[in-house]
N, C-alpha and C positions, 0 to 999 in steps of 0.2 A: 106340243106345248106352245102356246103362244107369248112372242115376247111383249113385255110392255113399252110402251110408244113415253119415252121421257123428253119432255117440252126444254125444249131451252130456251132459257131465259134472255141469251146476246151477253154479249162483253163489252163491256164501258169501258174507256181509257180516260186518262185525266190527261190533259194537257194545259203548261202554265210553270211559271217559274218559280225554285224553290230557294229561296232564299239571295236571290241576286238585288242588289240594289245599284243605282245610281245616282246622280245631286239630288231628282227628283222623288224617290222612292224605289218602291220594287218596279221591277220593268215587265211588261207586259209580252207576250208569243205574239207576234205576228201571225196575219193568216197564211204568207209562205211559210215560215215555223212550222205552223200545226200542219198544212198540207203535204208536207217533206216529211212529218212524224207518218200522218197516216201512210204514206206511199211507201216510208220503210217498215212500217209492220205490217202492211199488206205485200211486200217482195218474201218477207218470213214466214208466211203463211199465218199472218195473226190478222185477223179480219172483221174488226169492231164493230158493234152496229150501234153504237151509243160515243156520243164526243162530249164529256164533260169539263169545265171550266175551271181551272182553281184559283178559285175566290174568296176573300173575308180570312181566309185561313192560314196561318203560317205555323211552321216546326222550330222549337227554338230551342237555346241549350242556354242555361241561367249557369255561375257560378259563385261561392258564397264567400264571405272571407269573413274568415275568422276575429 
């Protein structure tokens, strides 16, 4: 029986600050940042082929008062 040949698609990682702010705003990764990210998930055997940026986007927590 022959097995089937399954394509992989590569691993993207996000790199980018989440919720850190200073006088100016959120603060942005530097390029040593991101290159110390990828050099420690490449020593774990995680090996991305995609570096994406976070942008535009934040996670936030509201609360209400009664």
């Amino acid at each position: 029986m022959k097995k089937k040949c399954i394509k992989s698609y590569g691993l993207e990682v996000e790199v980018g600050e989440i919720g850190r702010k200073d006088t100016e705003g959120f603060l942005l990764t530097s390029p040593k940042e991101a290159t110390t990210f990828i050099k420690e998930l490449n020593k774990n055997g995680v090996n991305p082929q995609l570096l994406a940026i976070a942008n535009s986007s934040t996670t936030a927590t509201s609360t209400k008062t009664a």
